[in-house]
C-alpha positions, 0 to 999 in steps of 0.5 A: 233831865236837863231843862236846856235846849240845844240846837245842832247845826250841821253843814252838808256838801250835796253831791250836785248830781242828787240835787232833787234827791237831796231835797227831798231827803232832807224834808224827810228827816225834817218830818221825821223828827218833827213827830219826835218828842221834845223837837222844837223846830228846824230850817236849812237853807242853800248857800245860793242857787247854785251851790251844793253846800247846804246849812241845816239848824235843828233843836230840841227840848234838851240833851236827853229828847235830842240823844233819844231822836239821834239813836231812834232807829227811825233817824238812822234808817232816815239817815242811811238812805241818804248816804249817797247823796252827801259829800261831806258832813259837819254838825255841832250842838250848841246851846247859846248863841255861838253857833253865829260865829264858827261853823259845825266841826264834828261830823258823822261823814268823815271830812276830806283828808285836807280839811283843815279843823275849824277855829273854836268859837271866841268868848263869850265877851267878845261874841257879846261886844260883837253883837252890841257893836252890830245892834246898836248902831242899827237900833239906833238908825231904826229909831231915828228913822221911826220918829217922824212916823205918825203915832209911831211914839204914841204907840204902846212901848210893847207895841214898838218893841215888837215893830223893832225887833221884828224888823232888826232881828232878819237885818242883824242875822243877815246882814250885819252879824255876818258883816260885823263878825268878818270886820272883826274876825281876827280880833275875835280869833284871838 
């Protein structure tokens, strides 16, 4: 078995007029694969309160528990209910961090006849020089901003290093990979 994990990212556009509906379903096959052997986690999210288009993560151990839960009959029954509800649907597996920087490209609900067949993700060198160009000058604000913190120093560098990331890991992933990764978005295409 591969020891790999692997993530899916999927992006979904929700018939508007099954909002509740949709919810609910989605939660549902959360549950579902929950209780799958070798499911690592999941989380999906609005594109705002608004909006019918809808991001889903999830991930397995490795290819091998990931396939087992994708051909249960349990996801597909899971799935077929929710036929109805989905407009279109795009999904990706990825094991590193390029799923950052494009979104999902193949699908199990065939996309509109005008859609338009999304970019590959950059290399690895430039996914990489993107992120270092997004995190050092953060990393560097937080630490100029912690030194007058009294006994913020004198902590236990291991104890810093956890402050630190975890208040930059939710800032970059928010904010500033996604602002970095539009400044740059023709470099990276090329």
């Amino acid at each position: 078995m591969s020891s790999e994990p692997i993530t899916v990212s999927i992006r979904r556009e929700v018939d508007p007029a099954h909002i509740s509906e949709a919810t609910a379903w989605v939660q549902t096959g959360v549950n579902l694969a929950n209780k799958h052997p070798g499911f690592l986690g999941s989380g999906w999210i609005r594109a705002g309160e608004s909006s019918h288009v809808w991001y889903m993560l999830y991930r397995f151990a490795n290819a091998e528990t990931l396939e087992a839960w994708e051909s249960s009959a349990e996801r597909a029954e899971w799935h077929s209910t929710g036929q109805n509800l989905v407009l279109s649907e795009r999904a990706k597996r990825r094991t590193g961090i390029e799923g950052w920087f494009d979104e999902p490209a193949t699908g199990a609900v065939p996309l509109p006849a005008d859609a338009q067949p999304d970019a590959p993700a950059p290399v690895r060198w430039k996914q990489a020089v993107t992120i270092w160009l997004g995190f050092f000058p953060v990393n560097l604000l937080f630490t100029y901003l912690m030194t007058p913190v009294p006994g913020f120093g004198d902590l236990p560098i291991w104890l810093r290093v956890l402050v630190t990331t975890l208040v930059l890991t939710p800032v970059m992933t928010y904010w500033v990979l996604p602002w970095v990764t539009r400044m740059l978005r023709g470099w990276l295409a090329r």
